[in-house]
GUGU-822916 format. One record per residue (C-alpha): x, y, z; residue in one letter; residue number from 1. Coordinates in steps of 0.2 Angstrom, whole numbers. Example, Ala and Ser with C-alpha at 12.3 -4.5 7.8 and 13.67 -1.06 7.14 Angstrom:
BEGIN
[[62, -22, 39], A, 1],
[[68, -5, 36], S, 2],
//
This chain:
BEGIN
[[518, 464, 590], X, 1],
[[532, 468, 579], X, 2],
[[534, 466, 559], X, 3],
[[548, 457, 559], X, 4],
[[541, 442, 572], X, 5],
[[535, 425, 567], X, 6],
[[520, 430, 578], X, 7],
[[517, 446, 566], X, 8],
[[517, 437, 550], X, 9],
[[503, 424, 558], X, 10],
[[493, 438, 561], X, 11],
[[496, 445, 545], X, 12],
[[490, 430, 536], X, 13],
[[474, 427, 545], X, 14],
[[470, 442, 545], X, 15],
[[474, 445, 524], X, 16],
[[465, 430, 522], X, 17],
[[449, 432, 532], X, 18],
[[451, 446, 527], X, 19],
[[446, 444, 508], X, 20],
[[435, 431, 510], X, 21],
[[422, 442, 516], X, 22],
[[411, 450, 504], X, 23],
[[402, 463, 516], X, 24],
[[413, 477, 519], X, 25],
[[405, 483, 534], X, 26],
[[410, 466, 541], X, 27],
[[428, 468, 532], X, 28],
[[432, 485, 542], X, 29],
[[424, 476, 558], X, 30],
[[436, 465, 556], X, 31],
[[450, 478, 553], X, 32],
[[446, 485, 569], X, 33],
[[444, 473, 579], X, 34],
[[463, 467, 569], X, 35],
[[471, 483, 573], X, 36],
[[466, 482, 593], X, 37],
[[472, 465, 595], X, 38],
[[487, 470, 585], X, 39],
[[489, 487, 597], X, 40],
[[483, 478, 614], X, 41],
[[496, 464, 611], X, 42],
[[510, 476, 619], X, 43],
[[496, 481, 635], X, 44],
[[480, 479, 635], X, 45],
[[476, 491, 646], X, 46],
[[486, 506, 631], X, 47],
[[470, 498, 621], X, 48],
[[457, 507, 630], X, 49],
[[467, 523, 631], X, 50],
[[466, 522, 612], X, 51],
[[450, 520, 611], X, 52],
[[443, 536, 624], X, 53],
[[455, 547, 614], X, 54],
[[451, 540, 600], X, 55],
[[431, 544, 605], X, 56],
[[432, 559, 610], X, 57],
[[441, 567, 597], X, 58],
[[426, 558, 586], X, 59],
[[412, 567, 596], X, 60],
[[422, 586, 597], X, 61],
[[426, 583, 579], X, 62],
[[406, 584, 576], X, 63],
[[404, 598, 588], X, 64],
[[421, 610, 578], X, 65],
[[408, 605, 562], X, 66],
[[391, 608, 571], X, 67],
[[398, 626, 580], X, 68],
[[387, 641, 572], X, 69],
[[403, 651, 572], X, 70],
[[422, 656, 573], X, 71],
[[424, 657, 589], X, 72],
[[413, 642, 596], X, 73],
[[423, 631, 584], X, 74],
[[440, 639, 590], X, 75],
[[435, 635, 607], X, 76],
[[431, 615, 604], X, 77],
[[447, 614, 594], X, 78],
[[458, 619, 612], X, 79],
[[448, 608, 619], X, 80],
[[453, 594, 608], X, 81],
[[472, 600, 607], X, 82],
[[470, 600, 627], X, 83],
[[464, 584, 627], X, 84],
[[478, 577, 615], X, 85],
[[493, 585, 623], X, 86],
[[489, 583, 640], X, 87],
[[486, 563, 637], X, 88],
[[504, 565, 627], X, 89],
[[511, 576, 641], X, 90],
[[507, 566, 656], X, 91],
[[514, 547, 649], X, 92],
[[529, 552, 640], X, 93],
[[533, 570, 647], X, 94],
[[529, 568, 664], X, 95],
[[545, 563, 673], X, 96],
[[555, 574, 663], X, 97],
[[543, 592, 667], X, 98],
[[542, 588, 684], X, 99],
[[564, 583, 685], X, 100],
[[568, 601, 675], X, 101],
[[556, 610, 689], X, 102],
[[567, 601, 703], X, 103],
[[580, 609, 692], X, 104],
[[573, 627, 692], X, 105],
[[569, 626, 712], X, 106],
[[586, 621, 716], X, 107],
[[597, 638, 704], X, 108],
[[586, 648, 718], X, 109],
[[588, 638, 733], X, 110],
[[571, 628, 737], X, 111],
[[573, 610, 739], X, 112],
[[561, 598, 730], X, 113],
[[560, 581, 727], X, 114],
[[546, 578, 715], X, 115],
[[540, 559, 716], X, 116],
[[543, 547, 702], X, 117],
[[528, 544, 690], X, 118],
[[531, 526, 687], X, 119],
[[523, 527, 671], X, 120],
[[525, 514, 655], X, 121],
[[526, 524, 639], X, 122],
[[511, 518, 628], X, 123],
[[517, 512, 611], X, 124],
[[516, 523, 596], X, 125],
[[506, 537, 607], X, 126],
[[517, 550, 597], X, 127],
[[506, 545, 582], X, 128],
[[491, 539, 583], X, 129],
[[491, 556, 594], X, 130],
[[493, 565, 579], X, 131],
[[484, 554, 568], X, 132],
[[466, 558, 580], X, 133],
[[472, 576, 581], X, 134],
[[474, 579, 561], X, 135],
[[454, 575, 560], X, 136],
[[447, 589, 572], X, 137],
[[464, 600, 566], X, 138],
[[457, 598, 547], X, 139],
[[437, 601, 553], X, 140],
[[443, 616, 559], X, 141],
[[451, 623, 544], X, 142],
[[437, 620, 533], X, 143],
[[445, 604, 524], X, 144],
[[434, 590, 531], X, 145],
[[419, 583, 535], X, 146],
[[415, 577, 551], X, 147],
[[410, 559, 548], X, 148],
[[396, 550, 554], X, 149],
[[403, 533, 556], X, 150],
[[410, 531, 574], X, 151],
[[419, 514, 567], X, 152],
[[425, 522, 551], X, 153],
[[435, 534, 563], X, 154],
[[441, 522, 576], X, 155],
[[450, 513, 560], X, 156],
[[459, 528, 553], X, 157],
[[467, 531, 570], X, 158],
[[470, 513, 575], X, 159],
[[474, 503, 558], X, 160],
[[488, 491, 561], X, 161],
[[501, 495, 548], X, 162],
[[504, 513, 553], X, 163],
[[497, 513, 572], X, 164],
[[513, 514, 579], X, 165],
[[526, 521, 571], X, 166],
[[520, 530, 555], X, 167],
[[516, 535, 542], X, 168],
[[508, 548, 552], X, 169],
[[491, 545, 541], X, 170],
[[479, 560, 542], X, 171],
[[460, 556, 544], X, 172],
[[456, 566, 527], X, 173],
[[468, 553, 519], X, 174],
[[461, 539, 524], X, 175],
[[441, 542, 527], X, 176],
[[440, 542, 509], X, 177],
[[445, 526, 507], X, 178],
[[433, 518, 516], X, 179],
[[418, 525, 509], X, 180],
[[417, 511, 494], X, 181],
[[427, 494, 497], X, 182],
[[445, 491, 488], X, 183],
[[444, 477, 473], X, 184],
[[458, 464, 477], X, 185],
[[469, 468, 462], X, 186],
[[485, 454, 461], X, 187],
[[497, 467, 456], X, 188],
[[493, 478, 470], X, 189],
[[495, 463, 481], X, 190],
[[509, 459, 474], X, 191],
[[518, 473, 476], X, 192],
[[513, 475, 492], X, 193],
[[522, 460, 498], X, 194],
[[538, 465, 489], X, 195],
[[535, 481, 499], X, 196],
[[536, 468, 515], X, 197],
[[549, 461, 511], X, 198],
[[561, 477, 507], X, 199],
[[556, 485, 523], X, 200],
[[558, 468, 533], X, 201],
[[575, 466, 522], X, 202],
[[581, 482, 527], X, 203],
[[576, 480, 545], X, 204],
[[583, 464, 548], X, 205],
[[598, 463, 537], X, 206],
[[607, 481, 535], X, 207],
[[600, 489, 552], X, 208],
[[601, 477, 565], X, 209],
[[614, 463, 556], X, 210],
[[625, 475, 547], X, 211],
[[626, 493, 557], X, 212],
[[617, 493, 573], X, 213],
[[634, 483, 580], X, 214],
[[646, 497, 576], X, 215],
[[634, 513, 581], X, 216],
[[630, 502, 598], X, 217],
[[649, 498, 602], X, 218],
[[656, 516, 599], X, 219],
[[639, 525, 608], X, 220],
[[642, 515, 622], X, 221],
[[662, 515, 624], X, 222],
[[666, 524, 641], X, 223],
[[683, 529, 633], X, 224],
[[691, 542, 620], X, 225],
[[689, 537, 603], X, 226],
[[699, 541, 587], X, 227],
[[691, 551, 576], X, 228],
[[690, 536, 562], X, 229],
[[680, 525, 575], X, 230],
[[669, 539, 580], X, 231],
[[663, 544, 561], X, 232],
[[661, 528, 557], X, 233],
[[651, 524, 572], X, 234],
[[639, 541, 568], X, 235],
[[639, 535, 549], X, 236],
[[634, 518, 554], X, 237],
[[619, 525, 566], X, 238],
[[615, 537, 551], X, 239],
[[613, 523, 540], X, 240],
[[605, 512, 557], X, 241],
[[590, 526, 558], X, 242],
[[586, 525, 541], X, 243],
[[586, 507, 537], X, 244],
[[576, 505, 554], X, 245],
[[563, 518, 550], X, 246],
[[560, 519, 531], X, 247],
[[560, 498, 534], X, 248],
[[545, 502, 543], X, 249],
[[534, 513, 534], X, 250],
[[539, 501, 520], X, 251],
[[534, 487, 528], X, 252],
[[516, 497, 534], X, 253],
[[514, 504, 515], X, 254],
[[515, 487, 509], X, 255],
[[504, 478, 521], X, 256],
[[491, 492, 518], X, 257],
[[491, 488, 497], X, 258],
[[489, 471, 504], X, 259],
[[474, 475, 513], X, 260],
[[466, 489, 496], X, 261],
[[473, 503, 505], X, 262],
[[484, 518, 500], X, 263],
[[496, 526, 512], X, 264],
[[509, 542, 507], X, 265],
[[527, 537, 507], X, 266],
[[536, 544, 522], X, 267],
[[555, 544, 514], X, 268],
[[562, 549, 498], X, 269],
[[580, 544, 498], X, 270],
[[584, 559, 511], X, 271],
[[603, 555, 511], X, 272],
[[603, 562, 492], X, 273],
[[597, 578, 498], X, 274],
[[606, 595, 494], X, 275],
[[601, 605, 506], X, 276],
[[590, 606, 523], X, 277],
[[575, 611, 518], X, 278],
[[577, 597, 503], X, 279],
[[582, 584, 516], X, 280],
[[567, 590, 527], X, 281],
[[554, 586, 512], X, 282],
[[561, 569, 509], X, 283],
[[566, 562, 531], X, 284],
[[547, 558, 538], X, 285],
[[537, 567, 526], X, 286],
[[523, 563, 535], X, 287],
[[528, 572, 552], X, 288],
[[538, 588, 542], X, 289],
[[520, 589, 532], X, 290],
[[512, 590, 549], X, 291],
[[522, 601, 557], X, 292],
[[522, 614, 541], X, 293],
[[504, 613, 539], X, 294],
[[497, 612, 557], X, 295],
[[512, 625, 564], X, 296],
[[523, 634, 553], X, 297],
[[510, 641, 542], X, 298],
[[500, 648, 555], X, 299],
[[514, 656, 563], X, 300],
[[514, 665, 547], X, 301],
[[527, 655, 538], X, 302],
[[538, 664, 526], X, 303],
[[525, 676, 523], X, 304],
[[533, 686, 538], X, 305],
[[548, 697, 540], X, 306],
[[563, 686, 537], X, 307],
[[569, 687, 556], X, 308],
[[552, 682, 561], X, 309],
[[552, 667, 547], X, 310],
[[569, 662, 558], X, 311],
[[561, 661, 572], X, 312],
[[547, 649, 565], X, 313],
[[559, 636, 559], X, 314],
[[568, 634, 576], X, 315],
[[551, 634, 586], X, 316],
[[544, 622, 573], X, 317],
[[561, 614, 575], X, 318],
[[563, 614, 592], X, 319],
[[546, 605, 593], X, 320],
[[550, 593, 582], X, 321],
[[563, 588, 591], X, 322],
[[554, 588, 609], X, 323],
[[543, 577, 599], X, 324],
[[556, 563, 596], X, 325],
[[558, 560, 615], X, 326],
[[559, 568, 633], X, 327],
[[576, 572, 633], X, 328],
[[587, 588, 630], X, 329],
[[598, 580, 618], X, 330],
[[580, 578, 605], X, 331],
[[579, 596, 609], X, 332],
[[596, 602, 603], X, 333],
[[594, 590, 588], X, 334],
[[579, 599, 583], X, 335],
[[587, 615, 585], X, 336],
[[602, 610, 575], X, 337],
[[592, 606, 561], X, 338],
[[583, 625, 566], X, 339],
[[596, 634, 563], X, 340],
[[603, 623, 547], X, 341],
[[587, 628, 540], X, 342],
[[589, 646, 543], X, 343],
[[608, 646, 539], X, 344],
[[600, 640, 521], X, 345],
[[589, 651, 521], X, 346],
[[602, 666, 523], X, 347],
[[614, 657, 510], X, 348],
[[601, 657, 497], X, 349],
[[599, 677, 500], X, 350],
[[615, 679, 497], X, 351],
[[621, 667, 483], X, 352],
[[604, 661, 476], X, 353],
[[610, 673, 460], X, 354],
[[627, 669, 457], X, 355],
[[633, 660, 442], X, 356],
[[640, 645, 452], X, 357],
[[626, 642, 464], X, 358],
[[617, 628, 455], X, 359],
[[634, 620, 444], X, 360],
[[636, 601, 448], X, 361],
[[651, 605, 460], X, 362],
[[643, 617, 470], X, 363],
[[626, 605, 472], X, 364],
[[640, 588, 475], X, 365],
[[648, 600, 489], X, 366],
[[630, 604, 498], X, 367],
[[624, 589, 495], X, 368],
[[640, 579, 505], X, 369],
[[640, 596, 517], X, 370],
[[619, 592, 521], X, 371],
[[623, 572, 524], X, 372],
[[641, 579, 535], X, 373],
[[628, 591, 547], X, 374],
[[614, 579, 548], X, 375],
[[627, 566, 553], X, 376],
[[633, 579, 567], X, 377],
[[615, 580, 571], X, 378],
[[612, 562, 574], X, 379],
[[627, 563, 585], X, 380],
[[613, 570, 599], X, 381],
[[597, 559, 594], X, 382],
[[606, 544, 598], X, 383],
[[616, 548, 612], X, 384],
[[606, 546, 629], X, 385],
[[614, 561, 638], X, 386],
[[627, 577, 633], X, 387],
[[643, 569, 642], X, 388],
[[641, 555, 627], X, 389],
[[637, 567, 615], X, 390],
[[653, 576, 620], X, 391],
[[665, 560, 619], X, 392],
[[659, 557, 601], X, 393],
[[660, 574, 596], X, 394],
[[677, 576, 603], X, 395],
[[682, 559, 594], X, 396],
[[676, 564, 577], X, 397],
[[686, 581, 578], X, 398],
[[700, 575, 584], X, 399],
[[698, 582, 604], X, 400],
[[707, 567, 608], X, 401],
[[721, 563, 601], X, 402],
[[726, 549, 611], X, 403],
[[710, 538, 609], X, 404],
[[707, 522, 606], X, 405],
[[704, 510, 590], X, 406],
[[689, 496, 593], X, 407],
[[681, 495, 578], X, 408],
[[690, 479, 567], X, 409],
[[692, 482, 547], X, 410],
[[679, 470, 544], X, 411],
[[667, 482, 555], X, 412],
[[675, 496, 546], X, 413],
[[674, 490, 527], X, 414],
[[656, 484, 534], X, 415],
[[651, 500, 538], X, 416],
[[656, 510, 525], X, 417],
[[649, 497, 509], X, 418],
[[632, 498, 515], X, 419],
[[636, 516, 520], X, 420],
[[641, 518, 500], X, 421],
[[627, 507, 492], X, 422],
[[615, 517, 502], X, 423],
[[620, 534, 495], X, 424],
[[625, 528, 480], X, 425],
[[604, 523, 479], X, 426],
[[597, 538, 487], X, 427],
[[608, 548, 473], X, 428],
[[602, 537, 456], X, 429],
[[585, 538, 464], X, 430],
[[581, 554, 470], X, 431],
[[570, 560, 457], X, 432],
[[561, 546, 455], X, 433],
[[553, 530, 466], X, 434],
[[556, 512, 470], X, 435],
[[540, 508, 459], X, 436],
[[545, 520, 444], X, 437],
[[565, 510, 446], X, 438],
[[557, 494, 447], X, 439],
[[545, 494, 433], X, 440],
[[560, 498, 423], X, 441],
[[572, 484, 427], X, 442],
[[568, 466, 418], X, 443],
[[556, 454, 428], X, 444],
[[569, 440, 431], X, 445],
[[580, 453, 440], X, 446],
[[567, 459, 451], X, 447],
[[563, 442, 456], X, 448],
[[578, 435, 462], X, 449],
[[582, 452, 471], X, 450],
[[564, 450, 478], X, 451],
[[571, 430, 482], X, 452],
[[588, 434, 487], X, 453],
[[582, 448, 502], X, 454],
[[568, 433, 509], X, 455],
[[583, 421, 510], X, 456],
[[593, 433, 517], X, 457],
[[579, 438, 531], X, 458],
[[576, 419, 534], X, 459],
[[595, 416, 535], X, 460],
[[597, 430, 546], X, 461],
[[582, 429, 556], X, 462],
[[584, 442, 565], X, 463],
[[587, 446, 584], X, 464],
[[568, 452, 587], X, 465],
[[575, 471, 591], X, 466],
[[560, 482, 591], X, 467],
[[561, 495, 580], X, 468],
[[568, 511, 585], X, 469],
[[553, 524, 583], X, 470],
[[542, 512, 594], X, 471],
[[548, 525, 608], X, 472],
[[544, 539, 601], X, 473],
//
């Protein structure tokens, strides 16, 4: 069931209104599950019931980690839940790809092997309600949760619709709380939380899929040398294209959540202003970069370490990351790209943190247009399906071919780089604030004829019902 669906919005509204209507709240989060299941077993029913047994077991190792007299016995009921979660995530979205780089192996040395194919169908969303049943026993473990006593309370942190399948990545801890005593429908926060809809639909709809997706699809999948113009503006289209598809989301679950009482953290914070990696990395899917620096980087030791082993921390937490995204080697080599920009960063700020020019307006205007120029580089891998694309498109944006060929029109062109510009020009004014804090200052008659203008646009555009593009992952 996808957002931006007639079928979605039905839901929605049925199950807002029920929803409210119910004064018991043990019948309210009832319903919530039994909402989120529908909502979740509407891809494959059968992905239901996987949910639900990981979603169990992690319930009932969770009390054992709290029950466990001591270090060790919790230690060893923690593996077994990160054995439990892995292997589930291995074996559905890793298991062709293990088994095709082992034929790979056996054949540099001479054996012939030909694995069989696993024809396996990739659950939805596994990569984060993985993570999102794994935070709970993880958090136990470190001392910073309670195991809870209500089966039910934790079946509807892992699986509530909004974020079930593409983030937030919402941590058990985060959300628990929030169903101890029942939310107060409060017609701001409803409000708001609509408008939140709206944007994230808006920005799906209209500037993802009608305005960029075209270009970023057209020069990805052209088979011949490109000129360099085409082939930038085709990355910078998919830059934009990821951002708009992704943050649309997380908008669109953090509004339908106020709808329902609920609070979830924001998972962007206009990334494309960002001056520098490790700035960029606390603003692009907070919620994962939080997740991967709490539950891996700082038990690797962090910074704490000697700085060569601090290195190797960011590209294994880096490299991870990027296996993350997908079972492909061109995640991989994206995730360690943004390792070794990180520790480039990190050795540049040895060097020249201390110097009179390092934080002077032009030297913060260059790394910021030098961060978005290398995470553009980076995309260059996360969209394209194998290296022999990757290839052609970085040949075309430096200039490898000079010889290739022009099919993107002006309009494409002028189309791409105005939403490229009103984009950045956004993230900029913004970045040291939030949509709320911008909002609240702008007269109410302006905000509600944006708020009118982006529904007319969705309805005018209504959309080609592409999924959105972290549903793989």
């Amino acid at each position: 069931m996808l957002f931006n669906s007639l079928t979605f919005i039905v839901f929605f509204v049925v199950v807002v209104t029920v929803y409210w209507s119910i004064h018991s709240w043990t019948t309210r989060k009832n319903l919530l599950v039994v909402s989120s299941y529908i909502f979740y077993g509407a891809w494959n029913p059968p992905f239901a019931a996987l949910l639900f047994s990981t979603t169990a077991m992690d319930f009932w190792l969770g009390r054992q980690i709290g029950k466990a007299p001591d270090r060790p016995r919790k230690r060893a009921w923690l593996i077994a839940s990160v054995c439990m979660n892995l292997s589930m995530l291995g074996f559905f979205k890793y298991g062709n790809f293990l088994l095709q780089n082992f034929q790979w192996l056996l054949a540099r040395i001479g054996i012939a092997y030909q694995p069989p194919h696993l024809d396996i169908l990739l659950p939805v969303g596994i990569s984060f309600y993985t993570f999102h049943s794994l935070s709970y026993t993880l958090d136990i473990y470190r001392g910073v949760l309670q195991p809870t006593r209500s089966l039910r309370d934790f079946i509807l942190a892992v699986s509530f619709f909004p974020q079930l399948v593409a983030g937030p990545i919402v941590r058990a801890g985060d959300f628990l709380p929030q169903l101890v005593h029942p939310p107060r429908l409060k017609v701001g926060q409803f409000l708001w939380g609509l408008a939140l809809m709206t944007l994230g639909l808006f920005e799906k709809i209209v500037l993802a899929d009608m305005m960029l997706s075209g270009s970023a699809d057209r020069v990805f999948s052209y088979a011949g040398p490109l000129i360099a113009l085409d082939s930038w503006i085709g990355v910078i289209a998919f830059a934009g294209q990821i951002f708009f598809d992704f943050a649309g989301y997380s908008t669109c679950a953090i509004g339908a959540a106020l709808c329902l009482g609920f609070h979830l953290k924001d998972n962007f914070r206009f990334p494309y202003a960002a001056i520098g990696f490790s700035d960029f990395w606390r603003r692009w899917h907070i919620s994962l970069s939080t997740f991967l620096r709490d539950y891996l980087y700082i038990p690797l030791g962090g910074n704490q370490v000697r700085p060569l082993r601090a290195a190797l921390n960011l590209v294994i937490v880096m490299f991870l990351g990027g296996l993350w995204h997908g079972a492909a080697w061109t995640f991989v080599v994206w995730g360690l790209l943004h390792g070794s920009y990180l520790v480039i960063e990190r050795i540049c700020r040895l060097l020249f943190e201390d110097k009179a020019w390092a934080g002077n307006f032009a030297t913060r205007a260059f790394t910021g247009f030098g961060t978005y120029a290398a995470v553009c580089i980076a995309w260059v891998f996360f969209r394209s399906s194998d290296f022999t694309i990757a290839s052609r498109m970085l040949g075309g944006m430096f200039g490898r071919h000079a010889q290739g060929d022009a099919i993107l029109s002006t309009r494409e062109i002028l189309q791409v780089v105005l939403v490229t510009l009103g984009l950045i020009a956004a993230h900029c004014s913004l970045r040291d604030s939030n949509i709320e804090a911008a909002v609240t200052r702008l007269p109410r008659w302006i905000v509600a004829a944006a708020w009118a203008l982006m529904a007319c646009a969705i309805i005018l555009t209504q959309g080609n019902g592409n999924a959105f593009i972290y549903f793989q992952f």
